[in-house]
C-alpha positions in Angstrom: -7.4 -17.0 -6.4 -7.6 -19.3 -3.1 -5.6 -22.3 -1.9 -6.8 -25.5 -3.2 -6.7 -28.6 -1.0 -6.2 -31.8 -2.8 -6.9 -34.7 -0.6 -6.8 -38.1 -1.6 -4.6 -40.8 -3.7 -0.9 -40.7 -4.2 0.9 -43.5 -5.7 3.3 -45.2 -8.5 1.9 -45.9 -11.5 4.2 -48.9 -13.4 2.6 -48.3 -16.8 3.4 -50.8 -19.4 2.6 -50.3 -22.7 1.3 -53.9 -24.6 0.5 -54.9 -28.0 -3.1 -56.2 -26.9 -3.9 -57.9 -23.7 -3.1 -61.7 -23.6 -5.8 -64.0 -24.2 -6.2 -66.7 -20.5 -3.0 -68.8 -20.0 -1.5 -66.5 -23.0 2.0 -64.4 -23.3 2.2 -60.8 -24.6 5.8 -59.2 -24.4 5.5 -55.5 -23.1 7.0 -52.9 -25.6 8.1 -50.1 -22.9 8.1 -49.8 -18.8 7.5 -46.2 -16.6 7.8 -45.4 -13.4 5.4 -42.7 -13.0 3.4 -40.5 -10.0 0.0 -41.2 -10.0 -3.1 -41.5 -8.1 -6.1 -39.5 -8.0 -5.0 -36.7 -5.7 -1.5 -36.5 -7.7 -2.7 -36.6 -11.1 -5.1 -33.7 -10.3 -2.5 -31.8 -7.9 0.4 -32.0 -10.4 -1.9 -30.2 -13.6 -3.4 -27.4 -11.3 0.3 -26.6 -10.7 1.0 -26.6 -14.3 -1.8 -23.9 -14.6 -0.2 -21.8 -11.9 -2.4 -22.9 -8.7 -1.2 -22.5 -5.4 -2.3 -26.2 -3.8 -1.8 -27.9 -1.0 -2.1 -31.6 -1.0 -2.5 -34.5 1.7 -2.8 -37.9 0.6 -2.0 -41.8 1.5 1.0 -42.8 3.9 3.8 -43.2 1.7 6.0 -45.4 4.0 9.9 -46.2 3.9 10.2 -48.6 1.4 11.9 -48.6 -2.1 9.0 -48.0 -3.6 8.7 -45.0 -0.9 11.6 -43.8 -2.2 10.5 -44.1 -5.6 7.6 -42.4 -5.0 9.5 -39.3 -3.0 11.6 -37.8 -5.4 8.7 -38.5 -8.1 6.5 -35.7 -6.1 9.6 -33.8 -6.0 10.6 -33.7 -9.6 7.4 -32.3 -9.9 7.3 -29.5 -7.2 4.3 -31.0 -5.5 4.1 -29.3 -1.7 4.8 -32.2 0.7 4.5 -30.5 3.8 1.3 -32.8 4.4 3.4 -36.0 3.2 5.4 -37.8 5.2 8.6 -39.8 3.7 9.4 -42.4 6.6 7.5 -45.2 8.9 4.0 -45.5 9.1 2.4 -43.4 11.9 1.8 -46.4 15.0 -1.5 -44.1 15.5 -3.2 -44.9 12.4 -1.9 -48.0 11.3 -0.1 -51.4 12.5 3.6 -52.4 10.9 5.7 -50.5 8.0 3.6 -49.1 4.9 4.6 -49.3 1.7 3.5 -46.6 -1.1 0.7 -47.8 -3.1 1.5 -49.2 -6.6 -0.9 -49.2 -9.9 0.4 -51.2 -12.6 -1.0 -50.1 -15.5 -1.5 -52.0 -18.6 -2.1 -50.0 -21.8 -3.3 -51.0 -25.4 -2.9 -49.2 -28.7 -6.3 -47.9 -28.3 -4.7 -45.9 -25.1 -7.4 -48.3 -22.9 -5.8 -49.1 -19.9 -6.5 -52.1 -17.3 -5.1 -51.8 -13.8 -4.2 -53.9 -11.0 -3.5 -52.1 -7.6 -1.7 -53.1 -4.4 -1.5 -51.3 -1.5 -4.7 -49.2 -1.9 -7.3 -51.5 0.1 -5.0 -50.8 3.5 -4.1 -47.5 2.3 -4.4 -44.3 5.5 -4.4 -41.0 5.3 -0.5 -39.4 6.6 -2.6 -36.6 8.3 -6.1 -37.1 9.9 -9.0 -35.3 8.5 -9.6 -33.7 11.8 -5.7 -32.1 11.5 -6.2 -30.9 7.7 -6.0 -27.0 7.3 -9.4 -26.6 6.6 -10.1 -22.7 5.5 -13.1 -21.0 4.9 -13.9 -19.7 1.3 -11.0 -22.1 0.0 -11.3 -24.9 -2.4 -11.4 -28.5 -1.1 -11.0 -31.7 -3.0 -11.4 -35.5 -2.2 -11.5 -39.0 -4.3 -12.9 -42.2 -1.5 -9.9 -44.5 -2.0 -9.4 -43.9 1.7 -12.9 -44.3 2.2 -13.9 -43.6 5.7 -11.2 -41.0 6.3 -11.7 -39.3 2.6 -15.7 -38.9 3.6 -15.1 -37.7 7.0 -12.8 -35.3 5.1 -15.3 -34.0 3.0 -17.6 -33.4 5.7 -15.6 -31.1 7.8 -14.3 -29.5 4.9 -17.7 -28.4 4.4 -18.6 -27.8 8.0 -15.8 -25.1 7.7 -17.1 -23.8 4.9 -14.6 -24.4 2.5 -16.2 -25.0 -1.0 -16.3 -28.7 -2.5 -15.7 -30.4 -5.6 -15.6 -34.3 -5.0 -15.2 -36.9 -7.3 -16.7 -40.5 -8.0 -18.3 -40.1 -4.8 -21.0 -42.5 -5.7 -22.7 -43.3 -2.2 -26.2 -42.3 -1.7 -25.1 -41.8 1.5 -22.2 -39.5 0.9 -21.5 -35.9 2.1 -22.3 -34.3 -0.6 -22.9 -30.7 0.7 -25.8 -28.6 -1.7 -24.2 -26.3 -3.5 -21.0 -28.3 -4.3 -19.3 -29.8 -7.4 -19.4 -33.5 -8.0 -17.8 -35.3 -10.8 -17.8 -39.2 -12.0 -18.0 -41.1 -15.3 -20.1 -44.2 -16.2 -17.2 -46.6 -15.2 -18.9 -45.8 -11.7 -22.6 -44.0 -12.7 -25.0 -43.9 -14.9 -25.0 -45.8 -18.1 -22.2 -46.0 -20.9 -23.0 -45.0 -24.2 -26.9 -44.0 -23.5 -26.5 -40.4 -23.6 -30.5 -39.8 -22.9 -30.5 -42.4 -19.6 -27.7 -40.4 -18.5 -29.1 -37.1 -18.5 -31.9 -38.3 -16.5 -29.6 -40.1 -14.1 -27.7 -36.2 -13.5 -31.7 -34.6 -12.9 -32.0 -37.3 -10.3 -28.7 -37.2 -9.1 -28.9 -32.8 -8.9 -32.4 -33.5 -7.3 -31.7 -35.3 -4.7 -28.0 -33.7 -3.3 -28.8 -30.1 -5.1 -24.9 -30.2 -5.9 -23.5 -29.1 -9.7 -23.4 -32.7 -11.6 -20.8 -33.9 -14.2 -21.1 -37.3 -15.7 -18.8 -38.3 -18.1 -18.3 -40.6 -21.0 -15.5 -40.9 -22.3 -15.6 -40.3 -26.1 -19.3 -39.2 -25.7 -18.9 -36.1 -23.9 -20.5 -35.2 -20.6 -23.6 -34.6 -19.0 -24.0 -31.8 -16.7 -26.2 -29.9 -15.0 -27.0 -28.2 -11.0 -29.6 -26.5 -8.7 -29.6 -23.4 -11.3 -28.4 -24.7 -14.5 -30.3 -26.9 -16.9 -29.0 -30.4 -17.4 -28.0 -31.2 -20.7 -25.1 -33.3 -22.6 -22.7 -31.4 -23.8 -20.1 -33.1 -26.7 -16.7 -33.8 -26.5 -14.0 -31.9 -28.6 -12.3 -34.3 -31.4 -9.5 -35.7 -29.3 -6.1 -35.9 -31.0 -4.9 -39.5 -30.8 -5.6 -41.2 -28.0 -2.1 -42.7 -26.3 -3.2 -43.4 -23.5 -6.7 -42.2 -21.4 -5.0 -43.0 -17.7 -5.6 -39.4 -15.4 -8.6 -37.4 -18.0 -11.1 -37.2 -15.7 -8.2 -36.3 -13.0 -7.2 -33.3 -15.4 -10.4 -32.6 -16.3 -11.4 -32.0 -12.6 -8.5 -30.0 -12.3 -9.4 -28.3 -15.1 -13.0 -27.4 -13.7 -11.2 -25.8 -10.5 -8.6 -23.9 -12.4 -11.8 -22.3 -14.0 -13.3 -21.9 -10.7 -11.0 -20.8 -8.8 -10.8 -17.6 -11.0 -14.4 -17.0 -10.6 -14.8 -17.7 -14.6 -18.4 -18.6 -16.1 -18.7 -22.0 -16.1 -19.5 -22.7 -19.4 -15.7 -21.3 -19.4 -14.8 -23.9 -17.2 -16.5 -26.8 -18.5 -14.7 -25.8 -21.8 -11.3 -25.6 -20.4 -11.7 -28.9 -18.4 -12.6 -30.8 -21.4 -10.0 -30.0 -23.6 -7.9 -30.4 -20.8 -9.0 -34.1 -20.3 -9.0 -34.8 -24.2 -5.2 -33.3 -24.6 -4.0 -34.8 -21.8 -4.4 -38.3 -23.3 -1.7 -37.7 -25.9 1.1 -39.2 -23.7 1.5 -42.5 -21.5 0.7 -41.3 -18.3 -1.5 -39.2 -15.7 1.5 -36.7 -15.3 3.3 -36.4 -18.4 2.8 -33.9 -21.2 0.1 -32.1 -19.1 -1.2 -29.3 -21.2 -0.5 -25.6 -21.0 -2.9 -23.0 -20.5 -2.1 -21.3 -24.0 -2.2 -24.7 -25.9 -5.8 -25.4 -24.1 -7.0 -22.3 -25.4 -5.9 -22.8 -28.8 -7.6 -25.8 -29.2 -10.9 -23.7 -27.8 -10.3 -21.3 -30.3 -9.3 -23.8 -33.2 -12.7 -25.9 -32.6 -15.2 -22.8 -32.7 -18.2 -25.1 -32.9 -17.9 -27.3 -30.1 -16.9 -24.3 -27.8 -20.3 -22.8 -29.2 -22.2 -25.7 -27.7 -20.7 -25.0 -24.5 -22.8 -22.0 -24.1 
């Protein structure tokens, strides 16, 4: 195993669980509050050190602010490295005034459907810039675009040192998207939700033009998948326990794809792994709570023989 560089999003999430969402003008009373750590780059962070990975991550400024705060001893009750996180005043260099930490507040129904409302992440800047990440050959590099410009020079110099890539919802024709890597999304940002057969064309396209390993998901339908020396084809989702709340799958399930990968397994192993990880993760409120163990992902493998068969 290598380091893995998680680059990106780090933030509260205020999740609030609600009966239904209220109609315009209209009153819903919420049933229960959290204070949770969340953000791309967190959500997937925090599971691959579940699993045992050795990580580094590097996000958004975090500020000096109650919410700062907050936000601080959330990454520490985790045991999330901050030696690339900074808890004080913004750095003058990359931005003007105080930050605050970015906050999501999360809104989620008894379906486990969640609607979100985000302040703080349209000014967000990275704590380190790209040019001062520890970029290492042969290591693993990961990136969401909320800090667009500095998330995409990222990914470029990642590659440039030849570290290997696996970005996510990275949706820009334009984007560095080096042949060769992994790139993940779902249809709230590609393709087309619930038309399987339009997305497996959009993944041939998509492989075809960047030459990169493709996953599309969505949601309860499974994924589409497919790269420069693998067929693309949908693959289906393992029957999901009840779903509390989706908020962080595809997070854990790209954390679940580099666990695989950064033990060299098969990656029909990996695609396995990081679906069930996705799927059991959305038992609990929350991108970070009640992440699943390795053994209880396996079980569920070895409890659902035919949908692990499918996998190849």
């Amino acid at each position: 195993m290598v380091l893995i560089l998680v680059f990106g999003t780090i933030c509260i999430d205020r999740l609030r669980r609600v009966p239904q969402l209220p109609a315009p003008g209209g009153y819903v009373e919420i049933e229960k509050e959290l204070f949770l750590l969340g953000g791309e780059a967190a959500n997937t962070a925090n599971a691959l050190t579940v699993w045992g990975n050795e990580i580094k991550l590097s996000g958004n400024q975090i500020g000096d602010s109650t919410e700062a705060n907050i936000l601080w001893e959330l990454l520490k009750s985790r045991g999330l490295p901050t030696a690339l996180i900074n808890h004080r005043d913004s750095l003058p260099s990359l931005s003007e005034g105080p930050v605050s930490a970015p906050v999501c507040d999360i809104y989620v129904t008894p379906d486990g459907e969640r609607t979100m409302f985000g302040k703080g992440f349209a000014t967000a800047v990275p704590d380190v810039e790209p040019a001062h990440l520890p970029f290492v050959v042969d290591e693993w590099f990961t990136a969401d675009p909320n800090m667009a410009g500095a998330a995409r020079e990222a990914a470029r110099l990642a590659s440039e040192a030849g570290m290997r890539n696996y970005l996510m919802d990275f949706i820009r024709e334009d984007d560095p998207i080096a042949p060769g890597s992994f790139w993940q999304s779902s249809t709230d940002w590609a393709g087309y939700r619930n038309n399987v057969q339009r997305n497996v064309q959009w993944v041939k396209n998509w492989v075809a033009k960047h030459q990169c390993y493709t996953i599309l998901s969505d949601g309860p339908n499974g994924f589409v998948f497919g790269g420069p020396d693998r067929p693309v084809k949908a693959y289906p989702p393992f029957p999901s326990p009840e779903v509390v709340d989706t908020t962080g799958a595809g997070d854990v399930f790209r954390a679940g794809m580099l666990h695989g990968l950064n033990r060299n397994w098969p990656l029909a192993d990996c695609l396995r792994f990081a679906a069930v990880a996705g799927c059991l993760k959305c038992r609990a409120l929350g991108a970070t709570t009640d992440v699943p163990t390795v053994e209880q992902i396996n079980e569920y493998i070895d409890s659902n023989p035919e949908v692990a068969a499918a996998y190849g």
